[in-house]
BAMIVEX-263571 format. One record per residue: residue in three letters; x, y, z of N, C-alpha, C in turn. Coordinates in steps of 0.2 Angstrom, whole numbers, padded with zeros to 4 digits, always signed. Example, Ala and Ser with C-alpha at 12.3 -4.5 7.8 and 13.67 -1.06 7.14 Angstrom:
<rs>
ALA+0066-0028+0039+0062-0022+0039+0066-0016+0039SER+0064-0011+0035+0068-0005+0036+0064+0000+0039
</rs>
This chain:
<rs>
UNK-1125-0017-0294-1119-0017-0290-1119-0022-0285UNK-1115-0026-0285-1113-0031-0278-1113-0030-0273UNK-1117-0031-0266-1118-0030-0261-1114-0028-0255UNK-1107-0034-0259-1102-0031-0257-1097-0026-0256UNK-1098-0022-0261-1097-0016-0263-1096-0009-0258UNK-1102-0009-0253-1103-0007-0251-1099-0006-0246UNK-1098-0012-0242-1092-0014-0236-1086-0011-0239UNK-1083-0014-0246-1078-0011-0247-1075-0004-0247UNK-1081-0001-0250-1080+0008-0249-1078+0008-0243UNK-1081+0006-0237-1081+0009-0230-1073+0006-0228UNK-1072+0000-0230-1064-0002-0229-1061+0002-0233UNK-1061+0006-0241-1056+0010-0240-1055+0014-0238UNK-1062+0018-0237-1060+0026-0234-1059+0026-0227UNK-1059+0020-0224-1057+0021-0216-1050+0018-0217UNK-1045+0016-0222-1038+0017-0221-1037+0009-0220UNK-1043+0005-0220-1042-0002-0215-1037-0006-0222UNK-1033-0010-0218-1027-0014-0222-1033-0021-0225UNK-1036-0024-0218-1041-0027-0221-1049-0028-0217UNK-1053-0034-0218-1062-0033-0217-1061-0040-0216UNK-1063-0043-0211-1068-0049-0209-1075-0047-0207UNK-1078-0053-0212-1086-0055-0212-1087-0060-0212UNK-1091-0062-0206-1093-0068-0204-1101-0069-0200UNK-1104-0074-0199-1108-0076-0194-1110-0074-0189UNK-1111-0070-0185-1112-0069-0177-1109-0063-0173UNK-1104-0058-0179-1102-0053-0178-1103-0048-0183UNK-1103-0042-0181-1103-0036-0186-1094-0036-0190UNK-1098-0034-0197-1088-0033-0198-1084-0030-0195UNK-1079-0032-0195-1073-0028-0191-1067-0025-0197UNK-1064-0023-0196-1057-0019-0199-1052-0020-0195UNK-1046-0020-0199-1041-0018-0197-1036-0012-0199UNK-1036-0009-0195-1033-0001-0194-1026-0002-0193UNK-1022+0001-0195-1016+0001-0192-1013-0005-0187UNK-1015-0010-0191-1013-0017-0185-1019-0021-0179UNK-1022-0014-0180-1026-0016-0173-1035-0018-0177UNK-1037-0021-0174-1045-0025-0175-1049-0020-0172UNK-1055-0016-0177-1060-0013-0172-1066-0013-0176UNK-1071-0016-0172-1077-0017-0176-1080-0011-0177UNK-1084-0013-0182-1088-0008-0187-1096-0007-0179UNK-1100-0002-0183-1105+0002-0179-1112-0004-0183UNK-1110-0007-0189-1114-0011-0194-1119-0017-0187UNK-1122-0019-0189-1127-0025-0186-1124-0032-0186UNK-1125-0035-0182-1121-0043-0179-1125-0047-0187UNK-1120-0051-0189-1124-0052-0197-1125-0060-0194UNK-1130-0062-0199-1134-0068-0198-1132-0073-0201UNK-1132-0079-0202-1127-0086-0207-1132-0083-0215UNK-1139-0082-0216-1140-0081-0222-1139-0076-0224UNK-1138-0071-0221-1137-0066-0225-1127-0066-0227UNK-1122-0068-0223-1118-0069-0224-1116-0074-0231UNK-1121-0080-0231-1121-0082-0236-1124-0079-0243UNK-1129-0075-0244-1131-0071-0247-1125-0066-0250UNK-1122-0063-0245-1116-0057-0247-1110-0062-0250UNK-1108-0064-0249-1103-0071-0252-1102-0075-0256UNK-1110-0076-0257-1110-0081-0265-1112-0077-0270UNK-1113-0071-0267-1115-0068-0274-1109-0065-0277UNK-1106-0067-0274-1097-0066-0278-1095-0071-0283UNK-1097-0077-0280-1093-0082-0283-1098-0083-0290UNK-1093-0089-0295-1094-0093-0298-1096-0099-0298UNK-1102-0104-0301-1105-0110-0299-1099-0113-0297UNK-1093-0113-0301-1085-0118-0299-1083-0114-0293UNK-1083-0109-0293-1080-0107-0285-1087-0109-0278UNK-1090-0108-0279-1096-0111-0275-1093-0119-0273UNK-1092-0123-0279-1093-0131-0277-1086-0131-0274UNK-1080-0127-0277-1072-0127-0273-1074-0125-0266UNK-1079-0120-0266-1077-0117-0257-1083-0122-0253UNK-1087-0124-0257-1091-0134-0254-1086-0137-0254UNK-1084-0140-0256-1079-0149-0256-1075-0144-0253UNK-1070-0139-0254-1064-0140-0250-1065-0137-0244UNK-1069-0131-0244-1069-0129-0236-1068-0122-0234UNK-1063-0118-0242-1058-0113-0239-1057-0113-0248UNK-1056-0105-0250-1055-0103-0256-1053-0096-0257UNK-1047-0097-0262-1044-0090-0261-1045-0085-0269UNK-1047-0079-0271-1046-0076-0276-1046-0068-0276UNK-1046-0066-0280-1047-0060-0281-1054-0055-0282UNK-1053-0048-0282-1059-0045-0282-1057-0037-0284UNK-1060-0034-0290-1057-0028-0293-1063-0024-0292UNK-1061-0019-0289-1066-0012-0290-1064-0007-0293UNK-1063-0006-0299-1060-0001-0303-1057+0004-0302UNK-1063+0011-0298-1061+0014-0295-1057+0015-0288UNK-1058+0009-0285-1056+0009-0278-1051+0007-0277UNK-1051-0003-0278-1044-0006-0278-1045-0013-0280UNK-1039-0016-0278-1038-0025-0280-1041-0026-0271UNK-1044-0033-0273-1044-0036-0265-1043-0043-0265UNK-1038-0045-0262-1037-0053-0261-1042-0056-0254UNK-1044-0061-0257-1050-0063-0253-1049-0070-0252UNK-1050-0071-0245-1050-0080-0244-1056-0080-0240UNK-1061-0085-0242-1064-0086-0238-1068-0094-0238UNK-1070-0095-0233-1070-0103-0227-1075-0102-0225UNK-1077-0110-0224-1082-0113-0220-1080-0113-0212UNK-1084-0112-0208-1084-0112-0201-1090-0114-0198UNK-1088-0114-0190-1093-0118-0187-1100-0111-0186UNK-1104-0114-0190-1111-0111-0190-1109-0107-0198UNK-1107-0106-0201-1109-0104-0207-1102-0102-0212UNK-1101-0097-0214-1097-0092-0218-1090-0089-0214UNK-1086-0088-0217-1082-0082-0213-1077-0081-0222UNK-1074-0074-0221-1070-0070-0225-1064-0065-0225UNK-1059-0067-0225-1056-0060-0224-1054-0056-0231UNK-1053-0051-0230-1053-0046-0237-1047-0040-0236UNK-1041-0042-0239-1036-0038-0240-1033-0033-0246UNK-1035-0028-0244-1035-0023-0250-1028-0022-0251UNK-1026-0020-0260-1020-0020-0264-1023-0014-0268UNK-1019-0007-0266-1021-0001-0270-1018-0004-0278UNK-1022+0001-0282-1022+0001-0288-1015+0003-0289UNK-1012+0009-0285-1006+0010-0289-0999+0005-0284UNK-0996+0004-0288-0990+0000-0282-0986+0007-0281UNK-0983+0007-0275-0979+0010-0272-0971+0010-0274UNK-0967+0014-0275-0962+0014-0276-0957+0014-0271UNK-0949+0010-0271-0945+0010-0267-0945+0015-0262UNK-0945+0022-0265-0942+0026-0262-0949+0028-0257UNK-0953+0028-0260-0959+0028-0256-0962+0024-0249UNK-0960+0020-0251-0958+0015-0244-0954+0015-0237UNK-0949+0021-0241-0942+0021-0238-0937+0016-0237UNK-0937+0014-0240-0933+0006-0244-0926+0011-0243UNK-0918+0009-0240-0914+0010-0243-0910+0009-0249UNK-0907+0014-0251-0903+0013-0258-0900+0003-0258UNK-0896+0001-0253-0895-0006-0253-0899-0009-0256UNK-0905-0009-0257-0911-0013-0260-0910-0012-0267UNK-0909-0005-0269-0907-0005-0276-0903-0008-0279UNK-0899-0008-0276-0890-0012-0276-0893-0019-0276UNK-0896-0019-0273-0897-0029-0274-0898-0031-0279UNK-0905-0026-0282-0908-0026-0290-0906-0026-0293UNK-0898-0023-0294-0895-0023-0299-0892-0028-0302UNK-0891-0035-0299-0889-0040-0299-0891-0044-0304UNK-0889-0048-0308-0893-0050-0314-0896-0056-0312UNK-0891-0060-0307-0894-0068-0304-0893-0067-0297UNK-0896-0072-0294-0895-0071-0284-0902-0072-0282UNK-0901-0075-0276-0911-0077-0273-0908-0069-0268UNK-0915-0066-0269-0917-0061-0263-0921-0063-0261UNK-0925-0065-0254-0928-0065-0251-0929-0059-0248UNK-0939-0059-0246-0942-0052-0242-0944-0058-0237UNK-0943-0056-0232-0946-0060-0226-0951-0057-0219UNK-0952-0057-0216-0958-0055-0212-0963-0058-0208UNK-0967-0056-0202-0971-0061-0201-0976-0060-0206UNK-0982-0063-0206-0989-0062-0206-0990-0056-0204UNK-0994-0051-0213-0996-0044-0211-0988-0038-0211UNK-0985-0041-0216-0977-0035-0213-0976-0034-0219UNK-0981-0035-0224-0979-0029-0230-0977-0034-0236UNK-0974-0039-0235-0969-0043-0240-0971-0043-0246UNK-0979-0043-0247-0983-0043-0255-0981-0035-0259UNK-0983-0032-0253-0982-0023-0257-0974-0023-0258UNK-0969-0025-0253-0962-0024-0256-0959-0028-0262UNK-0962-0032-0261-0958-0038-0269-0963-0034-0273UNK-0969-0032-0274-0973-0028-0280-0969-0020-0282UNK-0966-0018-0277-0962-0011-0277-0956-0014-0280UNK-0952-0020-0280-0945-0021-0282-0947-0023-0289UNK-0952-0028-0292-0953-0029-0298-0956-0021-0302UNK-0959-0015-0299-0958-0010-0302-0955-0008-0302UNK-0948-0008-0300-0941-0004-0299-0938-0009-0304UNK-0938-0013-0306-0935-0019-0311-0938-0017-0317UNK-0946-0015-0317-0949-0013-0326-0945-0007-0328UNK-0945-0002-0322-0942+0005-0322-0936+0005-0327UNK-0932+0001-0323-0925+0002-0326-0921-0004-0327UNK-0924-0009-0331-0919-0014-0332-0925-0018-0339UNK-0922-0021-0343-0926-0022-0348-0926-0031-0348UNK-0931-0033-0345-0930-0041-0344-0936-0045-0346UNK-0937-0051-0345-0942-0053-0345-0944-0057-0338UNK-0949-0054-0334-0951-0056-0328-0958-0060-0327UNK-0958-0068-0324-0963-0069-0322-0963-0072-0315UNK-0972-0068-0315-0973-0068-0306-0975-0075-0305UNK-0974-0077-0299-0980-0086-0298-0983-0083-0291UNK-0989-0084-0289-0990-0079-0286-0998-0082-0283UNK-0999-0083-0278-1006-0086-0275-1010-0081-0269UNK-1016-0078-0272-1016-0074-0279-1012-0070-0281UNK-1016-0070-0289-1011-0061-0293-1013-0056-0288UNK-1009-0054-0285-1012-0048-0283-1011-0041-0286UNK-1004-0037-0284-1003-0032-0290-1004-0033-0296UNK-1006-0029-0300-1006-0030-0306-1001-0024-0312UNK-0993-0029-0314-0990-0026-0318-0992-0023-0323UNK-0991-0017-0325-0991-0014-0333-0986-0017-0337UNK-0981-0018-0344-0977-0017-0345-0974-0010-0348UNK-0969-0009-0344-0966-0002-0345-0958-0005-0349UNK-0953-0005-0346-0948-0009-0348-0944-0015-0350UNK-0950-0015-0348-0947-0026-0346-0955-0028-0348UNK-0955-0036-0351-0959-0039-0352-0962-0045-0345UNK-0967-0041-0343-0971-0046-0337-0974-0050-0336UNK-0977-0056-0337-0980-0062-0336-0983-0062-0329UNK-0987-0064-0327-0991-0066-0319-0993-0069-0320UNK-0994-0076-0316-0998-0080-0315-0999-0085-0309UNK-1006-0088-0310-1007-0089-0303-1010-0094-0302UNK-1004-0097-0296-1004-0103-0293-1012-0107-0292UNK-1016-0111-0295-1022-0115-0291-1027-0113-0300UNK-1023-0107-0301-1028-0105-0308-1022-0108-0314UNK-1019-0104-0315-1014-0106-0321-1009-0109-0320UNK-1008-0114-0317-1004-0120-0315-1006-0122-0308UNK-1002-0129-0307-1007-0133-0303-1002-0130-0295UNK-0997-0129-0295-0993-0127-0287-0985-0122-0290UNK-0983-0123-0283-0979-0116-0284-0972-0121-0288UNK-0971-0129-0285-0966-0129-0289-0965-0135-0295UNK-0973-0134-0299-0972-0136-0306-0971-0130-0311UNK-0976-0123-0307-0976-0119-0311-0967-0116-0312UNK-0963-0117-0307-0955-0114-0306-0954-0118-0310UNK-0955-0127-0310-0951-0130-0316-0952-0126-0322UNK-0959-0125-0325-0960-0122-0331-0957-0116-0331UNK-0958-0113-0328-0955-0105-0330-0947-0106-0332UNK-0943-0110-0328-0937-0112-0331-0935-0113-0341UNK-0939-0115-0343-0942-0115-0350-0945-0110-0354UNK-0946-0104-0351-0950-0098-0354-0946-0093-0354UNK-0937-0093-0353-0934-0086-0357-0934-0082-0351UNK-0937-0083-0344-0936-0076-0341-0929-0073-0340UNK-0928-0069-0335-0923-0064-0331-0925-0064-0324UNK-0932-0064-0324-0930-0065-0318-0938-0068-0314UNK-0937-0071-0309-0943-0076-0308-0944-0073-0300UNK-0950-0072-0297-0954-0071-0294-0958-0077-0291UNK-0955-0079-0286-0959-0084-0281-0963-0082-0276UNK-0970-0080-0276-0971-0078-0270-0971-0082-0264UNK-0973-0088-0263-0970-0089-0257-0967-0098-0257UNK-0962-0098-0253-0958-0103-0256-0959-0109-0250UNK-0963-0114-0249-0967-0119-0244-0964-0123-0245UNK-0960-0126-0250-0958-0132-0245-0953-0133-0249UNK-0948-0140-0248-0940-0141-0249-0939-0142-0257UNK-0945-0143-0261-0947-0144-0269-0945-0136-0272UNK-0951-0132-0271-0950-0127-0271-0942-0122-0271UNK-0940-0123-0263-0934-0119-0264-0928-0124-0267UNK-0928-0129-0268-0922-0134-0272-0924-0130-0281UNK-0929-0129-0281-0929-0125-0288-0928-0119-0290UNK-0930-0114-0283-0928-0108-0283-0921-0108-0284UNK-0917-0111-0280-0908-0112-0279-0905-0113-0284UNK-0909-0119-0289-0905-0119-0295-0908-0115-0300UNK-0913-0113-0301-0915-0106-0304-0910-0098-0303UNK-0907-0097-0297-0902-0093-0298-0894-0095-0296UNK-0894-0103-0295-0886-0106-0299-0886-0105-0307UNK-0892-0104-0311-0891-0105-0318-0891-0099-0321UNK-0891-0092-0317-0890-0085-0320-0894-0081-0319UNK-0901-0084-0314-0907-0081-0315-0908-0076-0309UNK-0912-0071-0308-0911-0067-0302-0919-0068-0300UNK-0920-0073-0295-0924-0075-0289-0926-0071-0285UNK-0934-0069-0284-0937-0065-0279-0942-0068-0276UNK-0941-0070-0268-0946-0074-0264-0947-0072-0259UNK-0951-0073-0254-0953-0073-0246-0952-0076-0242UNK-0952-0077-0237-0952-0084-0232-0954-0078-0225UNK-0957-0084-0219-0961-0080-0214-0954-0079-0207UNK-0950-0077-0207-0944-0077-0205-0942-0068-0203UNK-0939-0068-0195-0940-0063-0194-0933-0060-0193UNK-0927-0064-0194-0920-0060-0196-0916-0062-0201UNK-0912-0060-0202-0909-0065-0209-0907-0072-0205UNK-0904-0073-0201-0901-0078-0198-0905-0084-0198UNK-0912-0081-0197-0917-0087-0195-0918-0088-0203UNK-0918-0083-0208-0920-0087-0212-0916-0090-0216UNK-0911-0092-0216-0907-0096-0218-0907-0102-0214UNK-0906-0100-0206-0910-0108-0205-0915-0112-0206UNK-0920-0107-0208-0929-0112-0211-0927-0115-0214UNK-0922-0112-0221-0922-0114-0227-0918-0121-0227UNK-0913-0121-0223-0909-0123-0222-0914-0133-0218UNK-0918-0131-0214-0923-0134-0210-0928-0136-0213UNK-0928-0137-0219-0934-0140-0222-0932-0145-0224UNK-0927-0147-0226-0923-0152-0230-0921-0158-0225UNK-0920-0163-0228-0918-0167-0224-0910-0169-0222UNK-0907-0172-0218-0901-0169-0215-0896-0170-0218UNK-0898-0177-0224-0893-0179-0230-0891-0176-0234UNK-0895-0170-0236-0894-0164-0241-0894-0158-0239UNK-0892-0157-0234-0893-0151-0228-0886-0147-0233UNK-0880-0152-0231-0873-0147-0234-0873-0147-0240UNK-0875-0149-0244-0875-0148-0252-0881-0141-0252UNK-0886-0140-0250-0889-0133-0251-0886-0130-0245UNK-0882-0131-0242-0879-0125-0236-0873-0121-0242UNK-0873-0127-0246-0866-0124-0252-0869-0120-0258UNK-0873-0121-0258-0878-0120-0266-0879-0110-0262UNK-0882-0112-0255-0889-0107-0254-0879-0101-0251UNK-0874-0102-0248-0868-0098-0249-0866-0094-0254UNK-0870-0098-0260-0867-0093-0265-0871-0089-0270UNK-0878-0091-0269-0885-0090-0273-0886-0083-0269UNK-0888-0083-0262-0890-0081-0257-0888-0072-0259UNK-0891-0068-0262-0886-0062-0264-0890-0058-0257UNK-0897-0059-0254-0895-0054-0249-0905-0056-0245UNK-0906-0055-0240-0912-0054-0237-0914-0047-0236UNK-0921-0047-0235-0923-0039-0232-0930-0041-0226UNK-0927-0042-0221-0933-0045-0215-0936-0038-0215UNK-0942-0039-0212-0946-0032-0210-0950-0033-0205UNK-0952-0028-0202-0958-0029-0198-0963-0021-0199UNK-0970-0022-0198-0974-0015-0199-0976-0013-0190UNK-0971-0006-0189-0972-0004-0184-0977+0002-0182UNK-0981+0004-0178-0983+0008-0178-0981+0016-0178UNK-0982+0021-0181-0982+0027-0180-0982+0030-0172UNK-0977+0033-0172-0980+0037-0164-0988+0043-0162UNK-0987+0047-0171-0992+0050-0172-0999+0047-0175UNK-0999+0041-0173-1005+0037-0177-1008+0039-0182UNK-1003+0039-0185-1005+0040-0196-1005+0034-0199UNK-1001+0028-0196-1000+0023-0199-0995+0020-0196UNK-0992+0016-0200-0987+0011-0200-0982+0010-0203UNK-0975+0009-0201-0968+0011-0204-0965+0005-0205UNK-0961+0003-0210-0957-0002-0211-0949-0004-0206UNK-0952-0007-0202-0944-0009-0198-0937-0013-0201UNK-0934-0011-0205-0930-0020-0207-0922-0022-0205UNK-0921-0026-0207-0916-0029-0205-0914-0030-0212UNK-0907-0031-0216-0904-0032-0221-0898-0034-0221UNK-0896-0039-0225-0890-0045-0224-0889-0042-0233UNK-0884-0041-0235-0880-0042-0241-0875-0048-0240UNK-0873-0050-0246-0869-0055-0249-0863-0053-0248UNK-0859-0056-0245-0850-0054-0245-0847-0059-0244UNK-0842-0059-0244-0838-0067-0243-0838-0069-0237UNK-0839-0064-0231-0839-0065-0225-0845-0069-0224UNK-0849-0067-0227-0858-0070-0222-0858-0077-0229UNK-0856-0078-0233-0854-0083-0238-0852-0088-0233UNK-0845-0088-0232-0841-0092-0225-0845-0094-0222UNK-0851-0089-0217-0853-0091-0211-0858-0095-0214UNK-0863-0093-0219-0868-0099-0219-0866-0105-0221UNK-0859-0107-0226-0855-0112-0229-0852-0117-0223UNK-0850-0112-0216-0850-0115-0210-0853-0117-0205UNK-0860-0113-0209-0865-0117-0200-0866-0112-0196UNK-0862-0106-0196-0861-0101-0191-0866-0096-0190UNK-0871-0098-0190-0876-0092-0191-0879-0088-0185UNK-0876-0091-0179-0876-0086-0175-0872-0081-0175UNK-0866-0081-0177-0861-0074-0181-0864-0069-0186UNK-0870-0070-0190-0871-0067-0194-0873-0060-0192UNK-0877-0061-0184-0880-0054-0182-0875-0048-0180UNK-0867-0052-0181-0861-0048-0180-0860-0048-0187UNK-0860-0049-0190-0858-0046-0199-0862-0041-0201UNK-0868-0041-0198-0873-0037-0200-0870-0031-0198UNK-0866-0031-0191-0865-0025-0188-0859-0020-0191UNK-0854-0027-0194-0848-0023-0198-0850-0021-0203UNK-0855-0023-0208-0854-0024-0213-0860-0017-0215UNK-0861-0012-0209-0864-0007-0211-0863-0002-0218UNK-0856-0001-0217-0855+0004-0224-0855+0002-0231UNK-0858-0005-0229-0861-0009-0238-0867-0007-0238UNK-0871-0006-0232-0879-0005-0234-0883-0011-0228UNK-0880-0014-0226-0881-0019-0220-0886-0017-0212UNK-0890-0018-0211-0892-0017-0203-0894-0020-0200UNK-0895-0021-0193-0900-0025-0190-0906-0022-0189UNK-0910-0024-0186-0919-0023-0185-0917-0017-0179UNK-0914-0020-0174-0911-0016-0167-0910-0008-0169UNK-0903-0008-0175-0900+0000-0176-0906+0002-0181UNK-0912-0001-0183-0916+0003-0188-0922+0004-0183UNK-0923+0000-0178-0928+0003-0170-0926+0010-0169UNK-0919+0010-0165-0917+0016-0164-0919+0020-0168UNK-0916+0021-0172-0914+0026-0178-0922+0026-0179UNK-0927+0026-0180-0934+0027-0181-0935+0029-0175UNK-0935+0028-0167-0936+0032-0163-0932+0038-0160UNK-0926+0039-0162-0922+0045-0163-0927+0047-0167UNK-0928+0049-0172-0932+0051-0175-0937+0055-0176UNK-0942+0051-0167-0947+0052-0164-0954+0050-0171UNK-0950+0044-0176-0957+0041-0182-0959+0036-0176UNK-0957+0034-0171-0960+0029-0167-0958+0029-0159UNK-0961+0025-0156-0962+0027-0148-0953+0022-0145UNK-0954+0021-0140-0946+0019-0137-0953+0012-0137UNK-0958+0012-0136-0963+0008-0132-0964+0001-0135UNK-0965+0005-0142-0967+0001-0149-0961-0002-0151UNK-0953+0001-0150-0949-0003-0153-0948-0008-0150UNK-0950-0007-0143-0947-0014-0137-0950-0020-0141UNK-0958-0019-0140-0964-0025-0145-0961-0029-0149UNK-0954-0024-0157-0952-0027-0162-0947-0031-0160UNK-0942-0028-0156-0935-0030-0154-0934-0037-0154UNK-0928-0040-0156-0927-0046-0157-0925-0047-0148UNK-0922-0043-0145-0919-0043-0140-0920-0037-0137UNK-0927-0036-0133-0929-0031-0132-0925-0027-0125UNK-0922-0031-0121-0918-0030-0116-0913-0024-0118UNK-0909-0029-0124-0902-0027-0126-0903-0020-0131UNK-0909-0021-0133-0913-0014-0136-0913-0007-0130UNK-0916-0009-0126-0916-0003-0119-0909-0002-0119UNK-0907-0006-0115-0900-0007-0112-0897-0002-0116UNK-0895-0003-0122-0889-0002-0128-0893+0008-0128UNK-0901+0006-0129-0904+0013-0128-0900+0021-0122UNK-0900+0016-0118-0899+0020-0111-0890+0022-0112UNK-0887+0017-0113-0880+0018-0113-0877+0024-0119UNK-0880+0021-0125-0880+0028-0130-0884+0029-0134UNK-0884+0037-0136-0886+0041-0141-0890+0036-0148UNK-0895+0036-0148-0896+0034-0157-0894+0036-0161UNK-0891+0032-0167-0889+0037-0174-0896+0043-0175UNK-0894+0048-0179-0901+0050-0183-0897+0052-0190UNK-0896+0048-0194-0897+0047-0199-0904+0049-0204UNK-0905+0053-0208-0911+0054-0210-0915+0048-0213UNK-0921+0047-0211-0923+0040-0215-0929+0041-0218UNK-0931+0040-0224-0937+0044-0227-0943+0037-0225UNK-0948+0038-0224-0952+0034-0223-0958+0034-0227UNK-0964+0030-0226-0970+0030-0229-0977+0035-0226
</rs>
């Protein structure tokens, strides 16, 4: 057995999301967002290098020499998937290791609202998952692609750096592949896939202006487009997208991305009041003619007012889904100020009235 092996038992039965191992520290875990080191021994450059390579292959040895930094996978049958990057640093090795349960979680299990179903049921349209760093976005696009096998009969291929869930085919036939292994970047492999018959394309993360010019025309020609970007309300992500391009093409994708654009799902992972875990905060923008207009206009500082009419589509801001999670009592008034895009107008708005309490199922 892999000597690694043994760190990982301990990362999953203590609940950690993820495990750095490095040179000069004992491992550490991540619990519910927060870093706390293990009781284990400050590890030494050789021994570090011993745990590490004895993972790799002679070709991943010479990748993780000449380039410095290497990303792949790691299956523990009975336990789980682990997406692994690991890098050269000053004085030896370092690791970090992010565990992907064997089973993917479903929509409802998340407490994903019905709107997000409504979206899938779309045949073509870019959806975008967005979020910082650590907000869930791999587990939710793996829940929507198994709400797609569930009940829709298609053919879906992921691009994806690394695979990390691993689809079954149940309804739909599903292709994964991965970016550095089975094709050379994210958008040669988009060009091909345009060539392979799908329904629906899966871009895990969408990096630069190549990329989304393909995503856009990927669902201008029928297809239903599922990506991420690191964007923390809908408005900003439309700007990024919008900001990557150079300014001579800016209004021809302000035209394309109006009408593609079927809907975003921003999130953020907030903590529990009862410290069991961590809860999905989101924000979500559906497609309407209204928010069409606005991003066709430039007006995207208007959009956080759309979001607020357009509730009885399934629409929210980050703001009314704080509250509504501390009404609740799933979270502290303390923790949502942390997330709030506008933590003042958070309180404020608090003070003056009541929260909804709408029933909201969580994880």
């Amino acid at each position: 057995m892999p000597r690694i092996d043994s760190f990982l038992k301990v990362m999953h039965q203590a609940g950690a999301s993820d495990l750095h191992l490095g040179d000069g520290y004992a491992p550490i875990l991540r619990i519910h967002g927060a870093l706390e080191p293990t009781k284990h021994r400050v590890m030494s450059v050789e021994k570090v290098k011993i745990l590490l390579y004895e993972m790799l292959s002679d070709r991943q040895i010479k990748e993780l020499e000449d380039e410095g930094e290497i990303d792949f996978t790691y299956t523990m049958p009975e336990i789980a998937r682990f997406r692994i990057n690991m890098y050269r640093k000053h004085e030896g090795l370092g690791a970090a290791f992010r565990i992907i349960p064997n089973k993917i979680p479903t929509l409802d299990e998340l407490g994903f609202p019905e709107a997000l179903k409504k979206l899938l049921s779309q045949k073509s349209g870019l959806i975008l998952v967005t979020g910082p760093t650590n907000s869930g976005k791999t587990t939710t696009l793996a829940a929507m692609v198994d709400y797609l096998n569930e009940h829709m009969n298609y053919h879906i291929i992921t691009l994806e750096d690394p695979v990390e869930y691993i689809h079954a085919n149940k309804n739909c036939l599903i292709n994964q592949r991965q970016i550095g292994h089975h094709s050379r970047s994210f958008a040669s492999a988009l060009r091909s896939t345009l060539r392979e018959d799908p329904n629906v394309i899966l871009v895990g993360e969408m990096r630069d202006n190549e990329t989304i010019s393909l995503a856009l025309t990927a669902a201008e020609t029928g297809l239903l487009v599922l990506g991420t970007l690191h964007t923390r309300s809908a408005a900003q992500t439309v700007s990024r997208i919008m900001d990557v391009f150079p300014a001579n093409q800016q209004d021809q994708v302000r035209m394309a991305l109006s009408e593609v654009l079927a809907g975003t799902c921003c999130q953020q992972l907030v903590k529990r009041a009862d410290g069991s875990g961590r809860v999905a905060a989101l924000e979500i923008m559906i497609k309407t003619s209204a928010i069409s207009n606005l991003i066709r206009e430039s007006k995207l500082q208007q959009i956080s007012n759309a979001l607020v009419t357009g509730r009885q589509l399934g629409m929210q801001k980050l703001e009314h889904h704080l509250k509504e999670l501390v009404s609740q009592k799933i979270i502290t008034a303390e923790e949502a100020v942390l997330h709030a895009e506008n933590p003042q107008e958070f309180m404020t708005a608090r003070k003056e009235q009541p929260a909804e309490t709408a029933p909201h199922k969580t994880s």
